[in-house]
C-alpha beads as a LAMMPS data file, in Angstrom:
LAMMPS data file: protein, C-alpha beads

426 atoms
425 bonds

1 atom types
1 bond types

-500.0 500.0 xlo xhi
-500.0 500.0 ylo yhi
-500.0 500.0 zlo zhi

Masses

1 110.0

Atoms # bond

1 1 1 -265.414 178.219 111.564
2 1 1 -262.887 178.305 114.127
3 1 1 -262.923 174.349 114.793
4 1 1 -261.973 173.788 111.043
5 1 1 -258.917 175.680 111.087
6 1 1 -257.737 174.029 114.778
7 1 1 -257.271 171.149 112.579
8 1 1 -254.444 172.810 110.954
9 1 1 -250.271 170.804 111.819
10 1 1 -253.200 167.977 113.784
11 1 1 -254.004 164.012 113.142
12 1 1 -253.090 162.236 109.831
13 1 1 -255.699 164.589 106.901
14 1 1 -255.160 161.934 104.477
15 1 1 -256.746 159.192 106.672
16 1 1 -259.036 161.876 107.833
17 1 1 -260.109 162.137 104.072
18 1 1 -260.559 158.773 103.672
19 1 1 -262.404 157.752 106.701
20 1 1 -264.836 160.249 104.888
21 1 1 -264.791 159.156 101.945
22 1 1 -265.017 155.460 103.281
23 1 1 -268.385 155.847 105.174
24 1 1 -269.590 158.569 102.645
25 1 1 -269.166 155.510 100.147
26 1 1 -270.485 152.850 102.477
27 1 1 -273.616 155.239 103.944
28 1 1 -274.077 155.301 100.046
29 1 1 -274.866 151.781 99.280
30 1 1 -276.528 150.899 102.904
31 1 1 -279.112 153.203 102.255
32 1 1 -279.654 152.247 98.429
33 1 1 -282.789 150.168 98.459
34 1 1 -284.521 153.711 100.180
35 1 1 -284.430 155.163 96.605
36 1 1 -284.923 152.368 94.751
37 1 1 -287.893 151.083 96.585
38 1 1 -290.573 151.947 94.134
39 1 1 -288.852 150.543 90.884
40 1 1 -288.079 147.527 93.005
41 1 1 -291.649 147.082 93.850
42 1 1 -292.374 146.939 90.550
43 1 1 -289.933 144.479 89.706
44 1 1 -291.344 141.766 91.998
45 1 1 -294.726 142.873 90.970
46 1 1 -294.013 141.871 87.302
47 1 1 -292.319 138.827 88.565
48 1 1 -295.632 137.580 90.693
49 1 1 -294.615 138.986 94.100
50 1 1 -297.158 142.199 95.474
51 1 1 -295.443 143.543 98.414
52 1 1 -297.328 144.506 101.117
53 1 1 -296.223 147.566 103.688
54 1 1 -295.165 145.160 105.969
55 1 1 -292.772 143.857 103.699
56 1 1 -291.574 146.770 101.926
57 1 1 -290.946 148.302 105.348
58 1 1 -289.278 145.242 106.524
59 1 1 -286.923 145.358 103.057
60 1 1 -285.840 148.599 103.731
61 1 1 -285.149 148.462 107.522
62 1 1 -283.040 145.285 107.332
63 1 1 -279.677 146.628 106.226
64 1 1 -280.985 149.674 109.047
65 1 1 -281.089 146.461 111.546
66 1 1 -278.356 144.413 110.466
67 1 1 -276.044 147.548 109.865
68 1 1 -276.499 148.107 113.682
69 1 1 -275.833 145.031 114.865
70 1 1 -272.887 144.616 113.150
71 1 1 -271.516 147.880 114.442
72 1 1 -270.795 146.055 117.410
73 1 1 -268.302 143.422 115.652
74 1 1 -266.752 145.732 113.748
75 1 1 -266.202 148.065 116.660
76 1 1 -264.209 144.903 117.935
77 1 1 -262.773 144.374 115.280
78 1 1 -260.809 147.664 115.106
79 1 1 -259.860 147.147 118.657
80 1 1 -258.944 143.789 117.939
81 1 1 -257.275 143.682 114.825
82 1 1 -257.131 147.609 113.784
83 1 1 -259.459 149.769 111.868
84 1 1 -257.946 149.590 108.704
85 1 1 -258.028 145.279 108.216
86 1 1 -261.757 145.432 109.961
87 1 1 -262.951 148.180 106.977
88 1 1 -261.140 146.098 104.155
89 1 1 -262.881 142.899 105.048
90 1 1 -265.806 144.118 104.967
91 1 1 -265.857 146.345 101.615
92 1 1 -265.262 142.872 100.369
93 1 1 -268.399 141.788 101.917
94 1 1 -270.494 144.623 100.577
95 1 1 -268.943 144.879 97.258
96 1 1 -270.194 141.021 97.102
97 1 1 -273.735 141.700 97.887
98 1 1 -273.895 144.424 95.130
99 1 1 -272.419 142.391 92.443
100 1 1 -275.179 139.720 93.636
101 1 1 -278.034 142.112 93.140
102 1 1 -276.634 143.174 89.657
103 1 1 -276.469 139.599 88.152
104 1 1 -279.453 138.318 89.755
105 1 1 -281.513 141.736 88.090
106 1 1 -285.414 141.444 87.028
107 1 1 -285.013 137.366 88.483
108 1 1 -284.306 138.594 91.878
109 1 1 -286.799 136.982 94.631
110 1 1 -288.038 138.799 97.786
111 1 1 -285.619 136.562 99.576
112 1 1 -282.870 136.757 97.406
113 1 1 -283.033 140.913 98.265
114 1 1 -283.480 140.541 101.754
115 1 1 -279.975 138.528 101.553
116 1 1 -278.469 141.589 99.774
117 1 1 -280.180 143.503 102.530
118 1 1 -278.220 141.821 104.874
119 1 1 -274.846 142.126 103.141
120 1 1 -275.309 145.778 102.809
121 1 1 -275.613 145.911 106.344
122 1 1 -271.646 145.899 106.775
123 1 1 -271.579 149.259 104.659
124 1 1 -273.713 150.363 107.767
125 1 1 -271.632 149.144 110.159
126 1 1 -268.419 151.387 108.597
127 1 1 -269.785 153.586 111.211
128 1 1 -267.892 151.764 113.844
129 1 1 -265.073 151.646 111.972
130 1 1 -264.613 155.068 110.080
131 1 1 -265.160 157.493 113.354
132 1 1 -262.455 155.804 115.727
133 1 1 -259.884 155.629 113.300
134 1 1 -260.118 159.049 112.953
135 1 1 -260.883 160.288 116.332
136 1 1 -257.389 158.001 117.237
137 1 1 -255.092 160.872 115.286
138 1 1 -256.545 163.686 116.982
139 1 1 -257.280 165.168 120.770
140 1 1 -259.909 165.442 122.928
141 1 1 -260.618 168.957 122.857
142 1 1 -261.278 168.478 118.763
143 1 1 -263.302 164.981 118.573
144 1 1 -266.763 167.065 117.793
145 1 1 -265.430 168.355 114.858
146 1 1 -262.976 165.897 113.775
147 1 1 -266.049 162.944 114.214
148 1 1 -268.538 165.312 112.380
149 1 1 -266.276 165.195 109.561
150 1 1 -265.842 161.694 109.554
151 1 1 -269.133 160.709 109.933
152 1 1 -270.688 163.602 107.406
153 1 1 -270.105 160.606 105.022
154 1 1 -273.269 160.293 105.607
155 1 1 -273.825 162.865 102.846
156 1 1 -273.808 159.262 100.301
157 1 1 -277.629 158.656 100.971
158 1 1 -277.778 162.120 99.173
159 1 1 -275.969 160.977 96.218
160 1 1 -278.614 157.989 96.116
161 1 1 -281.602 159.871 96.028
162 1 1 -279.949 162.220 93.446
163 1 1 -278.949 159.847 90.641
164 1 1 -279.921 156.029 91.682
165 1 1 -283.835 157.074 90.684
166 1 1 -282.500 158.337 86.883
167 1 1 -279.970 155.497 86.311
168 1 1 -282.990 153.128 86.923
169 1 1 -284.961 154.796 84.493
170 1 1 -282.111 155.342 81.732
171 1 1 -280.733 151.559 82.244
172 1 1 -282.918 149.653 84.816
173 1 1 -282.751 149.714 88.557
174 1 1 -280.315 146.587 88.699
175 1 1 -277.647 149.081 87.091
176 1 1 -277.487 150.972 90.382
177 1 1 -276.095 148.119 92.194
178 1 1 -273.473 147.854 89.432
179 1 1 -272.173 151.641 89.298
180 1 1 -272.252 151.013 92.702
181 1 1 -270.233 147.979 92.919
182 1 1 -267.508 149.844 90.799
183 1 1 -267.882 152.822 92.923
184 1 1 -266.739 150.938 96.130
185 1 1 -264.095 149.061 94.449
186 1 1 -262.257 152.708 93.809
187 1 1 -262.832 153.349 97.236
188 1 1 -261.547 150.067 98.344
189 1 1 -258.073 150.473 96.158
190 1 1 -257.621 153.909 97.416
191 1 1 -258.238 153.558 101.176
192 1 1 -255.522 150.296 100.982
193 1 1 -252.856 152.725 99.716
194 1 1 -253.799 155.951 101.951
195 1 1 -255.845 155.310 105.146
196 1 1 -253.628 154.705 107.881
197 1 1 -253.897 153.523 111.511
198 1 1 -252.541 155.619 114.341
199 1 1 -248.941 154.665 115.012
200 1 1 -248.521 153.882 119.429
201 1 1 -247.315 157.584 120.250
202 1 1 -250.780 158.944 119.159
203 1 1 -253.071 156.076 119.948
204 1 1 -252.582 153.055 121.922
205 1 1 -254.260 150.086 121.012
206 1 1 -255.952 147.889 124.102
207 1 1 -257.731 145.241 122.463
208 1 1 -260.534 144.102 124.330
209 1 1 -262.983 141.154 124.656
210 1 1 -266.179 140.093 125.333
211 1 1 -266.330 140.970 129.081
212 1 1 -264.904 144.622 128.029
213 1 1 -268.810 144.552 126.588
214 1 1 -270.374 143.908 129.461
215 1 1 -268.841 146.385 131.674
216 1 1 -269.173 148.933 129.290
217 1 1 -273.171 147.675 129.260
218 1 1 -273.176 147.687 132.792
219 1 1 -272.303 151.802 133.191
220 1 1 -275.425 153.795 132.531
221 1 1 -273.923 156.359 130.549
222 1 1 -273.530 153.992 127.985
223 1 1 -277.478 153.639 128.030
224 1 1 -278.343 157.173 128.023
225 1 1 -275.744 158.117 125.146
226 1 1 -277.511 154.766 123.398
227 1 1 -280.807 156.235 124.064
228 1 1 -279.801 159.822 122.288
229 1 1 -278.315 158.177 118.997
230 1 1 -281.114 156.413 118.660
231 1 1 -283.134 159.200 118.759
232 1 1 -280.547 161.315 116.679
233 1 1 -278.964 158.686 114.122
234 1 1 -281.866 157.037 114.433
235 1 1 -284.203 159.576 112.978
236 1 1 -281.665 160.636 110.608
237 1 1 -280.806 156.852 108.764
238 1 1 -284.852 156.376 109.458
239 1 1 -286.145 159.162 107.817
240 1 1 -283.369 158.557 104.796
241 1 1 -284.175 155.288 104.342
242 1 1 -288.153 155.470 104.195
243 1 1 -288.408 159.065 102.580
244 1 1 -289.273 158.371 99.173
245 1 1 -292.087 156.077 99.642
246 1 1 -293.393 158.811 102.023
247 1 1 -292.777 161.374 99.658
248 1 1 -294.648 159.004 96.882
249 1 1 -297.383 158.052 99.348
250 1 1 -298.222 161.407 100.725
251 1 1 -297.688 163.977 98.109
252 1 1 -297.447 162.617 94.802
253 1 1 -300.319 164.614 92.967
254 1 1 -298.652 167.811 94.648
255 1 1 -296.391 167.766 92.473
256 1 1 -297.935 168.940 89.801
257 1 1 -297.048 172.168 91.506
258 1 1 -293.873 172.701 90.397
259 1 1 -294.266 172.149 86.695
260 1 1 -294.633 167.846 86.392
261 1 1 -296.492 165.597 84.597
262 1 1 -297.623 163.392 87.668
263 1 1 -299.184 160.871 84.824
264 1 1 -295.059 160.389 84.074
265 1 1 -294.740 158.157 86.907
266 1 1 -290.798 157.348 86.250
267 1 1 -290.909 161.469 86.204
268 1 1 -292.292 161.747 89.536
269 1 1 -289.752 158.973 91.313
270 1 1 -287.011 160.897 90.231
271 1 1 -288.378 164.309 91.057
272 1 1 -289.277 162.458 94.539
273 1 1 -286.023 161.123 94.794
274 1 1 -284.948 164.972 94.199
275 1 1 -286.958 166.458 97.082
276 1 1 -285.793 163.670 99.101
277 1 1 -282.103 164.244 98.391
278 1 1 -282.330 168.313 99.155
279 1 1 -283.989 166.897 102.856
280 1 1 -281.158 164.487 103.685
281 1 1 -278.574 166.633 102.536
282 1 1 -278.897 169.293 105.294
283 1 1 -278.919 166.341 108.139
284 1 1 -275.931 164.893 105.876
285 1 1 -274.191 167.961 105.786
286 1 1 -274.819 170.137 108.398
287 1 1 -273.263 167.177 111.104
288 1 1 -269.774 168.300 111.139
289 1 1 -271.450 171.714 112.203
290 1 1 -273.141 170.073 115.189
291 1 1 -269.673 168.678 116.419
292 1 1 -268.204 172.005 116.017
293 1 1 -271.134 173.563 117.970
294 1 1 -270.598 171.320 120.810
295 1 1 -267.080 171.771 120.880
296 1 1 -267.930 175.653 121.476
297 1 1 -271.195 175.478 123.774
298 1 1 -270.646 172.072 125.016
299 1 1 -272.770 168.824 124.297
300 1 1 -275.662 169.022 126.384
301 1 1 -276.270 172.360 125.648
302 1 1 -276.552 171.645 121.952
303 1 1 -278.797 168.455 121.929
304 1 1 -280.923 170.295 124.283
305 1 1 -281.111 172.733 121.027
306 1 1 -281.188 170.261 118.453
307 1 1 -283.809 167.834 119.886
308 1 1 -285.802 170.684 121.093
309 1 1 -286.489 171.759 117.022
310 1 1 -287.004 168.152 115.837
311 1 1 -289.476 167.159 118.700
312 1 1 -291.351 170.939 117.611
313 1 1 -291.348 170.226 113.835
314 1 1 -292.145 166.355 114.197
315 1 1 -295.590 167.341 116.432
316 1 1 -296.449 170.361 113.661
317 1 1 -296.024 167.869 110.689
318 1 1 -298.368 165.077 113.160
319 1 1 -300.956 167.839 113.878
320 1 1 -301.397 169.896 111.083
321 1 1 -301.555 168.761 107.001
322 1 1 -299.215 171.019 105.533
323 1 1 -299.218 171.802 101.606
324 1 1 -296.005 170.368 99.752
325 1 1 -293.708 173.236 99.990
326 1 1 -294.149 173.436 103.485
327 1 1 -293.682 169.891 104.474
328 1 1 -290.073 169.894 102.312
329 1 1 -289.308 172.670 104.698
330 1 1 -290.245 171.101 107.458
331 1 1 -288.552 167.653 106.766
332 1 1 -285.302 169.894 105.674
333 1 1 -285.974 171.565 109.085
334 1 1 -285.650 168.017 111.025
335 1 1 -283.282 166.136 108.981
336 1 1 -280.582 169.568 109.511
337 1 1 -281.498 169.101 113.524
338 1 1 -281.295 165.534 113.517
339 1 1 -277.834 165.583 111.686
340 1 1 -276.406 168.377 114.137
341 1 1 -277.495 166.167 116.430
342 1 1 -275.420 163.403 115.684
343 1 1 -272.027 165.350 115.935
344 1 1 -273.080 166.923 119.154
345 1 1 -273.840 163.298 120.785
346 1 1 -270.150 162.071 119.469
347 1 1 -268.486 165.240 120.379
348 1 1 -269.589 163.505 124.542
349 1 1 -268.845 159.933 124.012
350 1 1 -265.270 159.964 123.208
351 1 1 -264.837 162.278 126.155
352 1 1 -267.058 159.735 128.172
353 1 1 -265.367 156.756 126.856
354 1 1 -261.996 157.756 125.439
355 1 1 -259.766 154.833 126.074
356 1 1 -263.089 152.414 124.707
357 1 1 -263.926 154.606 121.695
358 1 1 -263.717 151.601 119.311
359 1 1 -266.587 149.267 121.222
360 1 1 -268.728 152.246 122.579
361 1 1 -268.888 153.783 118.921
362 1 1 -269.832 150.173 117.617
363 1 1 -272.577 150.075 120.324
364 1 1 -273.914 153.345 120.395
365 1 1 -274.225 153.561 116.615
366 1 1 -276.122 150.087 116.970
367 1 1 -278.348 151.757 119.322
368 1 1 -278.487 154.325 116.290
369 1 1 -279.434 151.552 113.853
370 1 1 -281.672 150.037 115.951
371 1 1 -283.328 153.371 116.318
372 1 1 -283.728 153.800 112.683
373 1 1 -285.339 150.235 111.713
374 1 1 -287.838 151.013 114.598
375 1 1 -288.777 154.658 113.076
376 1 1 -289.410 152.676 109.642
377 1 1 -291.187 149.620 110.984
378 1 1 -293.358 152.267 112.811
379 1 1 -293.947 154.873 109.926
380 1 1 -294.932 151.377 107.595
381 1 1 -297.053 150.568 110.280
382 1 1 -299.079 153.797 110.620
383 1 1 -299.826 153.747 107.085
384 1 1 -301.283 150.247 107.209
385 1 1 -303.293 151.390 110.071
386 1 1 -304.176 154.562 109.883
387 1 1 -303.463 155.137 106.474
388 1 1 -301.132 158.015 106.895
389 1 1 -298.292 159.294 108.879
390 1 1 -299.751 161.439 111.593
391 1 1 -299.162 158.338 113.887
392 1 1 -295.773 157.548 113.059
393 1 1 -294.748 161.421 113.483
394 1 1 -296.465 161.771 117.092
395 1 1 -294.976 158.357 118.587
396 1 1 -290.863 160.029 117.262
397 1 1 -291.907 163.488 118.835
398 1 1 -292.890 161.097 122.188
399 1 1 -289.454 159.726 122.033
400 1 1 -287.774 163.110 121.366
401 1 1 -289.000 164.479 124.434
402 1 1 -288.153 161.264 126.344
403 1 1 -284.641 162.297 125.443
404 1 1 -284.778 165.764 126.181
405 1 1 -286.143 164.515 129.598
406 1 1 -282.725 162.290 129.613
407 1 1 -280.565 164.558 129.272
408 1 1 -281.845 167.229 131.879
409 1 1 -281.474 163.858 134.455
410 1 1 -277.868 163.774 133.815
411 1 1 -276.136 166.950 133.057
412 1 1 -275.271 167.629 136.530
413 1 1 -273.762 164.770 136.827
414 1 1 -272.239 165.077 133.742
415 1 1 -270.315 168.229 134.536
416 1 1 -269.632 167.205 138.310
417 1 1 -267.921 163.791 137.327
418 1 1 -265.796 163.340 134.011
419 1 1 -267.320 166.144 132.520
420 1 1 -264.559 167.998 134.741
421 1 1 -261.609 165.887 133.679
422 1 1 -262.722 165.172 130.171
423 1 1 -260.875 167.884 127.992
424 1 1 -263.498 169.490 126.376
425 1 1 -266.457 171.544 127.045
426 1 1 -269.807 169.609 128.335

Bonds

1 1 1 2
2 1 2 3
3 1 3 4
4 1 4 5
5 1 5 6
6 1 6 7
7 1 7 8
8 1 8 9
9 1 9 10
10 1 10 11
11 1 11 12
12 1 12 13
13 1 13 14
14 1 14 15
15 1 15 16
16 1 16 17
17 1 17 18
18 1 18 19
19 1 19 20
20 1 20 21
21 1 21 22
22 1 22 23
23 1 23 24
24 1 24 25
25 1 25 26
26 1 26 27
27 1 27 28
28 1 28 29
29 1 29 30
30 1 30 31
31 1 31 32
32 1 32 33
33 1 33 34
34 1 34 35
35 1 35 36
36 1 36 37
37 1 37 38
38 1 38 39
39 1 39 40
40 1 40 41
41 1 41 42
42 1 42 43
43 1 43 44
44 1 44 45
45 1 45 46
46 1 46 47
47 1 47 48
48 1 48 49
49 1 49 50
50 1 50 51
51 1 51 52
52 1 52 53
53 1 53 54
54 1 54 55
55 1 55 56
56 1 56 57
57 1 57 58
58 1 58 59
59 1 59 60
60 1 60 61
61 1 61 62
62 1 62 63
63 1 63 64
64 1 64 65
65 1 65 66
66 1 66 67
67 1 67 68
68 1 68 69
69 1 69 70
70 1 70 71
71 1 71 72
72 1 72 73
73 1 73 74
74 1 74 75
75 1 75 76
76 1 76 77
77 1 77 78
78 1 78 79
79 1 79 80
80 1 80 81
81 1 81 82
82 1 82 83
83 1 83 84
84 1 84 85
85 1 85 86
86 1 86 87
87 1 87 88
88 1 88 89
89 1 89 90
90 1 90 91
91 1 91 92
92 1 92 93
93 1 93 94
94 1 94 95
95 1 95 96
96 1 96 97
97 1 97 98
98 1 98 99
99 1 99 100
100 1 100 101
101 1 101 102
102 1 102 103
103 1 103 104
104 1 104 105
105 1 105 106
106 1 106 107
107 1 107 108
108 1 108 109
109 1 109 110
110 1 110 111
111 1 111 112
112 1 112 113
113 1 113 114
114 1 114 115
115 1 115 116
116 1 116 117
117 1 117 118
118 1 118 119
119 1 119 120
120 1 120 121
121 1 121 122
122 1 122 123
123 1 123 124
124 1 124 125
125 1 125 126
126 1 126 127
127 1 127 128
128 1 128 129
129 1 129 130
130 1 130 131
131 1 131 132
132 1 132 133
133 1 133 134
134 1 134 135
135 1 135 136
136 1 136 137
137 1 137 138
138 1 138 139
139 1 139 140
140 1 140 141
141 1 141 142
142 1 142 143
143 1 143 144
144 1 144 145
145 1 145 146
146 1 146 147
147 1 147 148
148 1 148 149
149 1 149 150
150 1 150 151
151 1 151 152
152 1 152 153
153 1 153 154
154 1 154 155
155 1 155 156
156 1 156 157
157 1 157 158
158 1 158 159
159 1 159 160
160 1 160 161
161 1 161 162
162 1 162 163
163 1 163 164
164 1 164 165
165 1 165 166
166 1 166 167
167 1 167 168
168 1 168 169
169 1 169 170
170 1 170 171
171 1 171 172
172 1 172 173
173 1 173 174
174 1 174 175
175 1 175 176
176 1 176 177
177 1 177 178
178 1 178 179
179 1 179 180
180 1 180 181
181 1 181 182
182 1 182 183
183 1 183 184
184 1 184 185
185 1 185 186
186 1 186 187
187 1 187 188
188 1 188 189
189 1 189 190
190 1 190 191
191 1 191 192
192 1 192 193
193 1 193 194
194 1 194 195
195 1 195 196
196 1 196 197
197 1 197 198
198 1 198 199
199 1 199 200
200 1 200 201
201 1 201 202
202 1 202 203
203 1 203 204
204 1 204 205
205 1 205 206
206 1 206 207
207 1 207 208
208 1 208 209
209 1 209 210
210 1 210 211
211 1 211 212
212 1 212 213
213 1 213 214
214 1 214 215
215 1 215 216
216 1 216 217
217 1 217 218
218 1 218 219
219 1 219 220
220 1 220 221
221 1 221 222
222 1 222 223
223 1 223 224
224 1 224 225
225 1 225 226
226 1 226 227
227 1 227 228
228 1 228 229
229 1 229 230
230 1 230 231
231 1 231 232
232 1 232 233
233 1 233 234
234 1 234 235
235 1 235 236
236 1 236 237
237 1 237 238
238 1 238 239
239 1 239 240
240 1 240 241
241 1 241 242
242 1 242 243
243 1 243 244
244 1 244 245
245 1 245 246
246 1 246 247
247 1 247 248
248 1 248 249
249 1 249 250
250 1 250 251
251 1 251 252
252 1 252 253
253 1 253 254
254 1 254 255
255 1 255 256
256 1 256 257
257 1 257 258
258 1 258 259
259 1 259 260
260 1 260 261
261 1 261 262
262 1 262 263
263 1 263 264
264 1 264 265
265 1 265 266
266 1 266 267
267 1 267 268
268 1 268 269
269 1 269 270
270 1 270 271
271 1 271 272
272 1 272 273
273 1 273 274
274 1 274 275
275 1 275 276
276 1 276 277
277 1 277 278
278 1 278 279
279 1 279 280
280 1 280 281
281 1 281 282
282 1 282 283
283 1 283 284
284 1 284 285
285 1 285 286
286 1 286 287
287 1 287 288
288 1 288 289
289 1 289 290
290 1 290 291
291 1 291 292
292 1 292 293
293 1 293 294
294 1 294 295
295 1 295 296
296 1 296 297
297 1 297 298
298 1 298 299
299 1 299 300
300 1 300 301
301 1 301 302
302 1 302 303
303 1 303 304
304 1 304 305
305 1 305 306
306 1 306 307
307 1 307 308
308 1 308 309
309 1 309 310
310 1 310 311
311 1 311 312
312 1 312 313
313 1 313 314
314 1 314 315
315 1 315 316
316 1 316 317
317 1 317 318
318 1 318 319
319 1 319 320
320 1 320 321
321 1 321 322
322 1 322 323
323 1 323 324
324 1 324 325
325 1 325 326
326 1 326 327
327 1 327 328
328 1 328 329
329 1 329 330
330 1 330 331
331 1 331 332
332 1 332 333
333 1 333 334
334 1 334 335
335 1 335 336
336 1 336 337
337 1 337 338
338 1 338 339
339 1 339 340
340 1 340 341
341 1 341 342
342 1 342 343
343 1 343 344
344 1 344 345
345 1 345 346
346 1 346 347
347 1 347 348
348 1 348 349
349 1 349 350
350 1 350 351
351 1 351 352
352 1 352 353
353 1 353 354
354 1 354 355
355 1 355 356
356 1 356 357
357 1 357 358
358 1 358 359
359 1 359 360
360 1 360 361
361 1 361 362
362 1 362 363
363 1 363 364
364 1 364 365
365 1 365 366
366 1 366 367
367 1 367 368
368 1 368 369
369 1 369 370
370 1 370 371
371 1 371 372
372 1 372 373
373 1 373 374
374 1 374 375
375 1 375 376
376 1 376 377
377 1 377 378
378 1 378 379
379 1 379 380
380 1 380 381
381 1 381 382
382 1 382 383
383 1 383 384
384 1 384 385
385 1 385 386
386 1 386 387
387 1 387 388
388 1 388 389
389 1 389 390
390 1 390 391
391 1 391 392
392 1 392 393
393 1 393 394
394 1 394 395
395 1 395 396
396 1 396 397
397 1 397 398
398 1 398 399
399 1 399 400
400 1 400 401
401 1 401 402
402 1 402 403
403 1 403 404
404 1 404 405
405 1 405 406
406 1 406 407
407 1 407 408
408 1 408 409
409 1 409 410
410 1 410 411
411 1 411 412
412 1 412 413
413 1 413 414
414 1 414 415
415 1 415 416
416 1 416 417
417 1 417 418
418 1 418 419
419 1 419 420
420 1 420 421
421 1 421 422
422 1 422 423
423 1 423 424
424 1 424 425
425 1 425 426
């Protein structure tokens, strides 16, 4: 593609690398309780503690929530102090919260996890940290594909869905937390020695403070590009984060269709955790590809694309009960949209926002956090209410076209004001 090979004699590829690698890590262990959700469940049940929906849904949005939130100190903190020093502090902060899970193991409380849910939550907010200190090396006209690449770290909740569910059922779910503990250390040590921040003749720092916030808050662009990576990030960290218990609760027995012994229960949460991996992995992958596409047809063009599939495919899996096979297709269908997505949105914003890349990508991925806990606070709650999904499904496809509805409200103005100045293609 021709974006990739723009790249070429541009920016600093070893940070580049690592800013990958960095949130590909962190995206890794924010989303690790997704996969892990059933064997946890049984862990507290053996301990005394049945967790209801509410709870389990709660459990597995908080590091969603807290992640988001956080985005928005961290994204001051690279303005402040530099994205390198922000993303160091807090590894150390996540890298604690694993090791507490691991020693704690089979004595762990609900409590105690939603603690670790909340440490976790920095690994989330890498986000706001791993994007701008890449997008600093490199020009406007290459931010889609340079910020897809960045952010295609995302790929980690893949790698959790592939091998968390098997190493808790070779040596207990509270390994995970370990091998994932070690995993981030490796990552710490080499991002010290290689990431880099962009020296002043590429990117000049203006560190900014709390009022900086509230203008920024106060321009409704910020909103709207808030209200699409909600919708897009959103959907994506969402859908990650709950899939396997909606794989588990919807389609369990079906999978005695491709060759399982559904009695094997440990069998089925790793096949589960399989299915769930091959869904994420095209929203995971397929994000640097969205950037690129925006780069080429511009970034309203593309969401009006993207969003346009996902609303479609979220009504047909509300509407209609699809067999297995069908539904993986369909969730593989969304996830890919939802991901391509996310690199059109940030191929706009630092176009938008270029000279306040470091606080708008700490509040717009919030917005994108936020969106996520609400998509798994209101899939849990459809299934204590209804019993199924069809609920959940319907109310996203609502907010999909509330988006698409956005964004024909502002294009014009879009490509009549900075869009003309901005250095890239709207």
């Amino acid at each position: 593609m021709a974006g990739f090979r723009d790249l070429k004699g541009q920016g600093h590829t070893p940070t580049l690398f690592m800013a990958f690698l960095y949130f590909d890590m962190s995206f890794m262990v924010w989303t690790m309780l997704g996969p892990l959700s059933t064997e946890i469940t049984e862990a507290l049940a053996l301990a005394g503690h049945m967790m209801t929906a509410g709870e389990k849904a709660t459990l597995l949005s908080l590091p969603i929530l807290s992640g988001a939130l956080l985005r928005i100190v961290l994204g001051f903190g690279v303005d402040k102090f530099g994205a390198k020093k922000t993303a160091l502090v807090s590894q150390l902060v996540v890298i604690s919260a694993l090791l507490m899970a691991y020693f704690l193991g089979n004595t762990i409380t609900y409590n105690q996890l939603l603690i670790v849910a909340l440490g976790l939550g920095f690994a989330g907010a890498s986000f706001a940290v791993a994007l701008p200190q890449a997008g600093q090396w490199y020009p406007p006209k290459s931010q889609g594909i340079v910020l897809g690449i960045a952010g295609a770290g995302n790929i980690g909740v893949v790698i959790d869905f592939l091998f968390a569910p098997k190493i808790a059922e070779l040596w207990g779910w509270e390994s995970v937390f370990l091998v994932g503990a070690v995993m981030a250390i490796v990552t710490f040590v080499a991002y010290l020695f290689i990431a880099k921040d962009a020296p002043s003749e590429v990117y000049t720092v203006r560190p900014k403070k709390l009022k900086d916030y509230g203008k920024l808050l106060k321009d409704r662009d910020t909103w709207w590009f808030s209200l699409f990576y909600a919708i897009s990030f959103g959907g994506f960290v969402g859908f990650a984060g709950y899939m396997k218990v909606y794989l588990m609760n919807t389609y369990q027995a079906d999978m005695s269709a491709f060759g399982l012994d559904v009695l094997d229960e440990s069998n089925v949460k790793v096949i589960a955790g399989y299915f769930g991996a091959l869904c994420i992995f095209a929203g995971a992958i397929l994000r640097p590809f969205g950037g690129a596409t925006a780069d080429k047809l511009g970034g309203i063009k593309s969401l009006y694309i993207f969003f346009g599939m996902v609303a479609l495919l979220a009504i047909i899996n509300a509407t209609i009960t699809l067999p297995f096979w069908l539904a993986i297709v369909v969730l593989f269908l969304i996830m890919a949209n939802l991901g391509m997505a996310n690199g059109a949105v940030f191929q706009l914003v630092p176009q938008r926002f270029g000279k306040d890349i470091g606080i708008m990508t700490g509040l717009v991925g919030a917005a994108g956090g936020i969106g996520g806990t609400l998509l798994i606070k209101t899939l849990g709650w459809s299934k204590g209410t209804f019993d199924g999904y069809s609920a959940g499904f319907m109310i996203f496809a609502g907010l999909v076209l509330v988006a698409l509805m956005g964004i024909s409200l502002v294009k014009t103005r879009w490509r009549t004001t900075w869009g003309v100045q901005a250095g890239g293609k709207i």
